[in-house]
C-alpha positions, 0 to 999 in steps of 0.5 A: 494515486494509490502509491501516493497514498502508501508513501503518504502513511509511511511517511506520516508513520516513520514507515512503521504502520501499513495501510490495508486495501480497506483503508486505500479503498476509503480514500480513493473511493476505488473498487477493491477490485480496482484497488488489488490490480494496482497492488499488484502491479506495483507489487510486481515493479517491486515498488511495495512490500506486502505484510500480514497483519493480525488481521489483514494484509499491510502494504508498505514502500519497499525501501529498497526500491525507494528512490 
């Protein structure tokens, strides 16, 4: 759900805007705890790539990875 949910913003963005943890908590009405863990392991798979934004970290398909 939450990899959905990042393909969805890249695809509605062009791929120019991120979503943060605030923004997926929102939507998925998850935990930011529960929210990190599967960042993370998407992170690990390589499946996104992590920016930092002016204020919070931005999450983003990894369009290397992207199949």
């Amino acid at each position: 759900m939450i990899y959905e949910l990042i393909e969805e913003n890249h695809e509605r963005t062009g791929g120019h805007c991120g979503i943060t943890i605030v923004g997926l908590c929102l939507k998925t009405r998850f935990s930011a705890q529960e929210v990190r863990q599967e960042l993370t392991k998407l992170y690990k798979e390589k499946k996104i790539i992590v920016k930092q934004g002016l204020n919070h970290k931005l999450f983003y398909i990894n369009g290397s990875a992207k199949s």
